[in-house]
N, C-alpha and C positions, 0 to 999 in steps of 0.2 A: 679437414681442409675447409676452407671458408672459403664461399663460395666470391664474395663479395670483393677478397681479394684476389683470387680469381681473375676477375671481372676487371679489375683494375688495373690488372695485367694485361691482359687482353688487349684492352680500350686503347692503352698506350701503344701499341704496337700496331694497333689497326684505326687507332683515328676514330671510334665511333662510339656509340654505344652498343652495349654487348650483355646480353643474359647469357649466364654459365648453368649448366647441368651434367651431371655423370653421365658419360658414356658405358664405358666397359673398364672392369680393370683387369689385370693382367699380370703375369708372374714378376715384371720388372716395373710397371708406375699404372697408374691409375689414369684417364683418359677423361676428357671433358669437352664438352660440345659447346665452342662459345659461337652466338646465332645471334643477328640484329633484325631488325624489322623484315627485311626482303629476305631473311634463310640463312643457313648455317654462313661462318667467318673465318672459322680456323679450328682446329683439334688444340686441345690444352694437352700433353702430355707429362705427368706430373711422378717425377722417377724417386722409388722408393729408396734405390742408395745411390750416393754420390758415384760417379763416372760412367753414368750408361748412356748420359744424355749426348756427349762426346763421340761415345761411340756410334750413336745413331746419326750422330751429322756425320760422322764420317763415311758410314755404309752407304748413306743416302747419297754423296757426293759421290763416292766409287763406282754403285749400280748405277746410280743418273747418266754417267759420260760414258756410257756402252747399252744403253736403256732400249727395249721397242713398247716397253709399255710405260704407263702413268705410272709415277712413285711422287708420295707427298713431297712440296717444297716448304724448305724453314723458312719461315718469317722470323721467328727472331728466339731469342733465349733469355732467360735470366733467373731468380729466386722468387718463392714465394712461401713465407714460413720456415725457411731451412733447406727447405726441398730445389733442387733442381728443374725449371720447368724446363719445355721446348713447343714453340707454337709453330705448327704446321699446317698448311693447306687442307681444307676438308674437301672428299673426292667421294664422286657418288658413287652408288651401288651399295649390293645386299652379299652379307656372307654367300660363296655358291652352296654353301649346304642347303639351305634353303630352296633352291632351283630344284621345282616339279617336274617341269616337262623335259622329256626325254631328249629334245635335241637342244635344250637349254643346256642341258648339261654337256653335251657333247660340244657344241661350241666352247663352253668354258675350257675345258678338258684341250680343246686342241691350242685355243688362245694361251692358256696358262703355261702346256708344253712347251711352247712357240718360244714363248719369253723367258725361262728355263733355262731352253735350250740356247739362246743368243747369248745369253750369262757365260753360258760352259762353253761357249767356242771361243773364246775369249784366253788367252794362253798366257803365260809366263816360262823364264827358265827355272824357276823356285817354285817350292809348296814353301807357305807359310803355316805358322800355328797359330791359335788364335791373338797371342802376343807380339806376334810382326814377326818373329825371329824367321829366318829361312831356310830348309833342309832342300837336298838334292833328291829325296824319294819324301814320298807321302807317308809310305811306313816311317821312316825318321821324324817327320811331321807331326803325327799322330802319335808314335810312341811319344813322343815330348809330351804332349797334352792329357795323357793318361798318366806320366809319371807327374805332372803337375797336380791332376786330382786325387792320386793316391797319395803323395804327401800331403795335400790339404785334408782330407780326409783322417790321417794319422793323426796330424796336426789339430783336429777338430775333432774331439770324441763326442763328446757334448752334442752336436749340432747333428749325429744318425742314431744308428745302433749299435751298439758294440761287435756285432757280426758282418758288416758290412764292409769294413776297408779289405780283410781278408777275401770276403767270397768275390768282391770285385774286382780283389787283385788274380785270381785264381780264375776268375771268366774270361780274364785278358790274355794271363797265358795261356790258358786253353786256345784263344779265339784268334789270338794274334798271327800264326799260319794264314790265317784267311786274306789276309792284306797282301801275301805274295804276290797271289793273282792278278794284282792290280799294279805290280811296277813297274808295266810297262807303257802305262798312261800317262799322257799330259797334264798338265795342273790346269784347273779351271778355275773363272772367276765363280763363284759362288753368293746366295745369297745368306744362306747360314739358318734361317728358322723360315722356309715357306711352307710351313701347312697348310691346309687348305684356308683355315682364319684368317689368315695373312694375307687373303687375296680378296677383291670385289669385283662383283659381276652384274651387268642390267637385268634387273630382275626380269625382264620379257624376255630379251633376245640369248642372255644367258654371256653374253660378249664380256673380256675381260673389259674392267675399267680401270684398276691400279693394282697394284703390289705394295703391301706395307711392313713394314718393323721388319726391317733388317736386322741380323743379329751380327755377329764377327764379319761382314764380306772379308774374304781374299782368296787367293789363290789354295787352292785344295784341289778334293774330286770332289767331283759333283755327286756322287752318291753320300754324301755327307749334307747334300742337298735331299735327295730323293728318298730317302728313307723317313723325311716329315712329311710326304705328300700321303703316305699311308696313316697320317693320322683323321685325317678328317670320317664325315658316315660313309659307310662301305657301298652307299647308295652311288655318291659322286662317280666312284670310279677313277678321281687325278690318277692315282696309283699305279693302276694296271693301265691307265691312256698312255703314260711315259714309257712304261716299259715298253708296250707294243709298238710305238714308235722309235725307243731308244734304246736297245735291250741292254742290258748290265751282263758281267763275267758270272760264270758259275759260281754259285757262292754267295749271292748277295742276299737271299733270305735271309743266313743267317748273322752279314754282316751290318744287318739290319737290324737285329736285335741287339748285337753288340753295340754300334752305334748311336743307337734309343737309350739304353741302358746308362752308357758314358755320356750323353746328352743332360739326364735326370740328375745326375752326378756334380754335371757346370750346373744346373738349377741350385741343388743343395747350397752349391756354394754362394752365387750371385743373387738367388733371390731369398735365401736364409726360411728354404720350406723343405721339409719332410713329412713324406709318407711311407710308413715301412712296410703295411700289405703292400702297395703300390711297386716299393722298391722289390720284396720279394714275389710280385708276380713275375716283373720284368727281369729278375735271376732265373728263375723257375723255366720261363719261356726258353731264353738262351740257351741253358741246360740241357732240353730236351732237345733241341737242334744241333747243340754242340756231340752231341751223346749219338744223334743218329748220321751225323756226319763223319765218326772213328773219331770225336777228338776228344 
């Protein structure tokens, strides 16, 4: 990517002049920091395949009109090289991984629940799958979106291992009882990818400052949400903050692993990355869960 047209993009969207430089990249685009004289101007968001940029205006637009915290705003869109950009507001703060002190992180930890939790009080009469379509249970829901990845999966031998459509499919029947539990919940809005990355916090006070990269928002459970707050360092704590303040139904360790597992699954697909240790630790883990729970 050149950086120069970049920059050119940028400038016209923002009236100014603009120096560009790599930020982070990430499983779905590559991220840029365009900064003029007085400090950063906007995030470049520069998406590796065509239709995610779509999706991100639209997540952003859905969590925005029901929001208590910061989420970037679009400035503007267009191409650069073939590529897909999206120019968004740059918003301060520090990964919370990063947060030393002890009540940094506890503040984060309650801020981050807080905003979460106002997503998921948020109702519908429908679960959605990540397609729009609309089921009357979340198991209908979810079964949809699992039988979507095992045909792509079938469909794509090439793109895993040749061991993998089976045992995937064979972890779901296993794991799929586990969703029972859960029919008698309301659908929630959701944000779809909030790991801890996903979020910024003042590096002093530890206080949320935005939420970012929305993945699919819509109506689901929110444990579909909470099962990425376990991804961050075991330092933070998000994970166990929610729980204790929002507890989940029996069962959700291991619908935790199922749900991580068919998560890596939509990566395969959307961001065209495989790792097979990767993918067979996250069988293996399930397995034993599955195994010590009679299933």
């Amino acid at each position: 990517m050149q950086m120069d047209a970049l920059a050119r993009f940028a400038e016209a969207l923002v009236a100014r002049p603009v120096a560009v430089a790599p930020l982070v990249e990430g499983f779905y685009a590559r991220l840029y920091l365009a900064s003029a004289a007085d400090g950063p101007v906007c995030v470049l968001k520069v998406f590796k395949q065509r239709g995610h940029r779509q999706t991100e205006i639209d997540a952003l637009a859905r969590l925005g009109a029901c929001s208590v915290a910061a989420l970037p705003r679009v400035i503007g869109q267009g191409s650069v090289e073939t590529h897909e950009v999206l120019a968004i507001s740059w918003l301060p703060g520090i990964n919370p991984d990063q947060l030393t002190e002890p009540t940094a992180r506890i503040r984060f930890n309650a801020d981050a629940t807080a905003a979460l939790a106002h997503w998921h009080g948020q109702s519908a009469a429908y679960f959605e799958d990540v397609d729009g379509a609309r089921y009357a249970t979340f198991t209908d829901a979810y079964a949809a979106f699992v039988a979507a990845r095992l045909a792509w999966l079938a469909a794509h031998p090439e793109k895993t291992a040749a061991w993998l459509p089976a045992a995937v499919a064979q972890a779901w029947r296993r794991a799929r009882p586990l969703l029972d539990t859960l029919a008698d919940d309301a659908p929630s809005l959701i944000h779809d990818d909030p790991h801890p990355g996903n979020f910024l916090a003042d590096a002093q006070t530890g206080a949320l400052t935005a939420v970012l990269d929305p993945g699919r928002s819509r109506f689901s459970h929110r444990e579909l949400d909470v099962f990425h707050l376990a991804d961050g360092g075991p330092q933070l704590g998000l994970y166990d903050a929610y729980l204790a303040r929002y507890p989940l139904h029996a069962g959700y360790a291991t619908r935790r692993l199922l749900f991580s597992l068919l998560d890596d699954v939509w990566h395969i697909e959307r961001a065209d990355w495989f790792d097979e240790a990767w993918m067979q630790r996250k069988l293996g883990a399930l397995d034993v869960a599955l195994t010590a729970a009679g299933r």
